[in-house]
C-alpha positions as CSV (number, residue, x, y, z in Angstrom):
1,X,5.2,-13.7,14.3
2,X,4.9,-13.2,17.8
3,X,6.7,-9.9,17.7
4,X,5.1,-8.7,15.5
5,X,1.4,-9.5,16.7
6,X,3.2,-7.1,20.3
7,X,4.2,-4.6,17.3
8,X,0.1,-4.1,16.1
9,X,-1.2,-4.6,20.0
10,X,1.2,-1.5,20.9
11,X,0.6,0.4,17.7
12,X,-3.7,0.4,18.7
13,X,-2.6,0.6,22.3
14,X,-0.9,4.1,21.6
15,X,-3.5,5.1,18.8
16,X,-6.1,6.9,21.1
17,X,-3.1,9.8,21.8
18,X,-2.9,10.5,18.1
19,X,-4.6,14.1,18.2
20,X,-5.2,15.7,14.6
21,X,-7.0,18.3,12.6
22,X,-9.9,16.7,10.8
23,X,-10.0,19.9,8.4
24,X,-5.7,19.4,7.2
25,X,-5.5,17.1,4.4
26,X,-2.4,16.3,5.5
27,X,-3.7,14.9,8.7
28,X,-6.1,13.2,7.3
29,X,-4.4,11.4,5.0
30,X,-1.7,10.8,7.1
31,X,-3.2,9.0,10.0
32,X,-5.2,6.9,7.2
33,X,-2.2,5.5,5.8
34,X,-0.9,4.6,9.5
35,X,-3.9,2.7,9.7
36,X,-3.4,1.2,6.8
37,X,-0.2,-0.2,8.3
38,X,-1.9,-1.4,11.1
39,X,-4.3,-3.0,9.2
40,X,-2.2,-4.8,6.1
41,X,-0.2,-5.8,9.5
42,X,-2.9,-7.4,11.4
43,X,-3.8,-9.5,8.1
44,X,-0.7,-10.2,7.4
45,X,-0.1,-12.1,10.5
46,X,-4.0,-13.4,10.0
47,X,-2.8,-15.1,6.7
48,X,0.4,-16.4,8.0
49,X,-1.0,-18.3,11.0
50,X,-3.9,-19.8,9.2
51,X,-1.5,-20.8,6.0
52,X,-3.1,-18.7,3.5
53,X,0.2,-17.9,1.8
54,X,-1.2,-17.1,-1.6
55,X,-2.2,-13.8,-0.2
56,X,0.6,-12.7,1.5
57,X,2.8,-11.3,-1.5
58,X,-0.4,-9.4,-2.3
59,X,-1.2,-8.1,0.9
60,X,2.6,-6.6,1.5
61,X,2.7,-5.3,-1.5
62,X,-0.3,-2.9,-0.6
63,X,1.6,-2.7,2.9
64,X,4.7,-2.0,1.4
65,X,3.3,1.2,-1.1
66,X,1.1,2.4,2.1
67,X,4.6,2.6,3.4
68,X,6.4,4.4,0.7
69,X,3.2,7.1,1.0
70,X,3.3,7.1,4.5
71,X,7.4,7.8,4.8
72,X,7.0,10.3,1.6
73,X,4.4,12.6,3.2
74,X,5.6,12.7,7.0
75,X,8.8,13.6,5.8
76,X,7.3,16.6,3.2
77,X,3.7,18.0,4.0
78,X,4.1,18.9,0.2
79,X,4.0,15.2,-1.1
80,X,0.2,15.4,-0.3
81,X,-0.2,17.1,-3.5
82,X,1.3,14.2,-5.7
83,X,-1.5,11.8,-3.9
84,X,-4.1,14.8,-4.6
85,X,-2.9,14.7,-8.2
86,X,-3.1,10.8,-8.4
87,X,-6.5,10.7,-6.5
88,X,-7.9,12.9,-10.0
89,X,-6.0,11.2,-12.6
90,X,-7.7,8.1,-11.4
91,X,-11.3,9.5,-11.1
92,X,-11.0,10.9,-14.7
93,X,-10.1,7.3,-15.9
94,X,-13.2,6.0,-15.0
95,X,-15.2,9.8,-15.7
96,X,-14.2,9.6,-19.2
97,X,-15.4,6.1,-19.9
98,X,-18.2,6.7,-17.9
99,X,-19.2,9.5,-20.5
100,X,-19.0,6.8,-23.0
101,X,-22.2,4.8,-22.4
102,X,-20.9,1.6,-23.3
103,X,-19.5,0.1,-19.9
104,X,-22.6,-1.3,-17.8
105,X,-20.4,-1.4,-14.9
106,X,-20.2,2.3,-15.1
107,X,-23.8,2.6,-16.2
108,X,-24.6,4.6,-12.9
109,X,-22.0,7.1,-13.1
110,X,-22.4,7.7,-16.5
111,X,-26.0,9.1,-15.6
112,X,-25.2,11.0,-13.0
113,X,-26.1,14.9,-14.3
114,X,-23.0,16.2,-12.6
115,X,-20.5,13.7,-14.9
116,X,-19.9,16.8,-17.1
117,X,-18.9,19.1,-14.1
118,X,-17.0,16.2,-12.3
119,X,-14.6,15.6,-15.3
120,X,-14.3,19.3,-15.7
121,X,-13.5,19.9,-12.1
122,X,-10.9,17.0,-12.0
123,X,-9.5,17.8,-15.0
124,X,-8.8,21.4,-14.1
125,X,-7.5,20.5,-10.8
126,X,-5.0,18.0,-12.2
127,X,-3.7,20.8,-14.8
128,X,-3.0,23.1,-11.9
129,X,-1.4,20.6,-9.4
130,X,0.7,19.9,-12.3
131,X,1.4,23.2,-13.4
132,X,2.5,24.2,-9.5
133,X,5.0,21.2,-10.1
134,X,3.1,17.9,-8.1
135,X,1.9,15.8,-11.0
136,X,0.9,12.1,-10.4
137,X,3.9,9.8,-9.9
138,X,5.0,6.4,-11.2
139,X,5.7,3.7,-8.4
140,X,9.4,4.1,-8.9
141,X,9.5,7.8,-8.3
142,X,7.5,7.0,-5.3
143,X,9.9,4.7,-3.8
144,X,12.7,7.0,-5.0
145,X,11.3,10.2,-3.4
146,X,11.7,7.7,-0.3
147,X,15.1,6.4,-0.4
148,X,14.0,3.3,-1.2
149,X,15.2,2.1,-4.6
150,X,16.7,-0.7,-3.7
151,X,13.4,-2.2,-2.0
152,X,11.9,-1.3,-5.4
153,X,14.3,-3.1,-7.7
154,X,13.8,-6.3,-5.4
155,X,11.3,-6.9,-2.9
156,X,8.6,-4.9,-4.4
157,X,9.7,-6.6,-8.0
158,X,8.7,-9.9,-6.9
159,X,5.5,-9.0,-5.3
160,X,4.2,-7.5,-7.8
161,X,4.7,-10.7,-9.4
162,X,2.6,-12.5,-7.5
163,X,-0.1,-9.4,-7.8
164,X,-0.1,-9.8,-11.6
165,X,0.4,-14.0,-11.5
166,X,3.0,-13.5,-13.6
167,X,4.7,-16.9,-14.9
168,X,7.6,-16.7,-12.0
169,X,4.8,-16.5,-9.5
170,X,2.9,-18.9,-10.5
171,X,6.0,-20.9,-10.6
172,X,6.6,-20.5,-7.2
173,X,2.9,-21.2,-6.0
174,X,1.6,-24.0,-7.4
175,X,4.6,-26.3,-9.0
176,X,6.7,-28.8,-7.1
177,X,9.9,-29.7,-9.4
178,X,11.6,-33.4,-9.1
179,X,14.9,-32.8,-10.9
180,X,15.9,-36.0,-10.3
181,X,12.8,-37.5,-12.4
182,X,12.9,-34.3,-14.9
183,X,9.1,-33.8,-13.5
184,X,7.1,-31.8,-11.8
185,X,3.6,-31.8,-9.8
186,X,0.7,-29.3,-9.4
187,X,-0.3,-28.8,-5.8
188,X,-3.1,-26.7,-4.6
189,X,-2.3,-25.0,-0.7
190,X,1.1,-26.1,-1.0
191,X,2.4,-26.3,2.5
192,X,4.1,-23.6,3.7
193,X,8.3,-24.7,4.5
194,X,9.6,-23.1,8.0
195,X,10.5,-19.7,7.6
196,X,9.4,-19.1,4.1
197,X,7.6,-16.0,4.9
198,X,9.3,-15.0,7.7
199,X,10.9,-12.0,5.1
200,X,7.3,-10.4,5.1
201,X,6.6,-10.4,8.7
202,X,9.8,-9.2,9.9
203,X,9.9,-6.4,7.0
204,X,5.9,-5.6,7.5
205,X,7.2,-5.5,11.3
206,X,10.1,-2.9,10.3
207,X,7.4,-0.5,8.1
208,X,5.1,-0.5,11.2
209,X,7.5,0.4,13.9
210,X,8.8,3.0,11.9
211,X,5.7,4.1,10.9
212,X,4.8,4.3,14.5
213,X,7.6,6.2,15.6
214,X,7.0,8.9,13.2
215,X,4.0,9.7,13.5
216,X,3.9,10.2,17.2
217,X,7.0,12.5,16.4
218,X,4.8,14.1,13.8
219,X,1.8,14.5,15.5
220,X,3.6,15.3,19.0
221,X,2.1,13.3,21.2
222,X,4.8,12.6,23.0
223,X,5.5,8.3,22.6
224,X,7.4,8.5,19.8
225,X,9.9,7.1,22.5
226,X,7.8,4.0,22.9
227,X,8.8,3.0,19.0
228,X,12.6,3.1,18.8
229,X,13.2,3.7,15.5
C-alpha cells in the first residue's frame, strides 16, 4: 500500500508539466481520464487503510474501465469518437424519457424548451459518428480494442459482481461458512484477512504507472522516464 500511496504522490508531483490544448477533445478527455486514475487510486488506498472493503471491488472496477479508455485513446486519437458516440447514446436515454412526462426525476429536463432540439441534435450526431464507422461500444469490445481480454474474462468478471451484488458477491461479503457444522454466519464489516486485497492495489498500482508513463510520452513533457513502464 505503501508503494502505491509513492505511485499517486509522484503521479500529482509530475502533474503540473502536463501541458495541453483546452480546445482538442482529445486532450481534454485524455488528461481527464488520467485524473481519474489518480483519483480511483487515491480512494482506493483511502478504503483499504480504513477497512472499507465493500467498496473496493466497486471502486476498481470504475478504475479499471477509466483504464481501458485511457490505454484505448492514447494509443488511437480516433477512439475519441467511440466515447463521443457513447457520451450521445447515453443523453438520448434519458432525452427520450424525459419527453415522456411521466418520470418526476426527469421532470426538469423534460421542460426544458430545447428537449426537442437536444434529442434531435444528439440523435443526428450519433447517426453520423456511426455512419463514419465509431459507434458506441460494448465493454468487451472496449477491453478488446485494448488487448485486454483476458482482464475482461476474469478480474473485471468478478467486479462487476460485486457492482451488481450479484449472489457470488454477496457470498463473499457478508457469509462466514463452518463446514465442519454444515453452517454458516452473517457478519456485517467482516474483517479484512492479510493480503486479501492486496490484488487491487498492486493492479490499480500497475494501471497508474502505466498510465503515467504514457501520457507524459503523449503529451511530451519529457518525464515519461520518471514512470518506467
Amino acid at each position: 500500500m505503501d508503494e502505491y500511496r509513492q505511485e499517486i504522490a509522484k503521479a500529482l508531483q509530475y502533474a503540473e508539466h502536463l501541458k495541453f490544448d483546452k480546445t482538442h477533445p482529445w486532450h481534454r478527455n485524455l488528461v481527464a481520464l488520467y485524473g481519474a486514475l489518480i483519483e480511483y487510486s487515491d480512494s482506493l488506498v483511502h478504503l483499504a487503510a480504513n477497512e472499507k472493503t465493500v467498496a473496493i471491488p466497486v471502486i476498481f472496477r470504475s478504475l479499471l474501465e477509466a483504464y481501458v479508455d485511457f490505454k484505448n485513446l492514447a494509443e488511437d486519437r480516433g477512439y475519441g469518437n467511440h466515447m463521443e458516440a457513447s457520451y450521445s447514446k447515453e443523453w438520448l436515454r434519458v432525452l427520450k424519457h424525459a419527453e415522456g412526462g411521466d418520470n418526476p426525476y426527469l421532470a426538469a429536463i423534460g421542460g426544458d424548451a430545447e428537449l426537442t432540439a437536444q434529442v434531435q441534435h444528439h440523435e443526428e450526431r450519433l447517426a453520423q459518428l456511426s455512419q463514419d464507422g465509431y459507434p458506441p461500444l460494448s465493454h468487451f469490445s472496449k477491453f478488446e480494442k485494448a488487448g485486454m481480454v483476458e482482464e475482461y474474462r476474469s478480474i473485471y468478471n468478478f467486479v462487476c459482481s460485486h457492482s451488481h451484488n450479484n449472489i457470488r458477491s454477496l457470498v463473499d461479503r457478508f457469509i462466514i461458512i463452518n463446514e465442519q457444522e454444515d453452517d454458516f454466519e452473517m457478519a456485517l464489516f467482516r474483517e479484512q484477512t492479510e493480503g486479501e486485497f492486496d490484488h487491487y492495489l498492486s493492479t490499480g498500482k500497475h494501471c497508474l504507472r502505466n498510465g503515467s508513463h504514457n501520457i507524459h510520452a503523449v503529451l511530451e513533457t519529457g518525464h515519461e522516464s520518471e514512470f518506467p513502464a
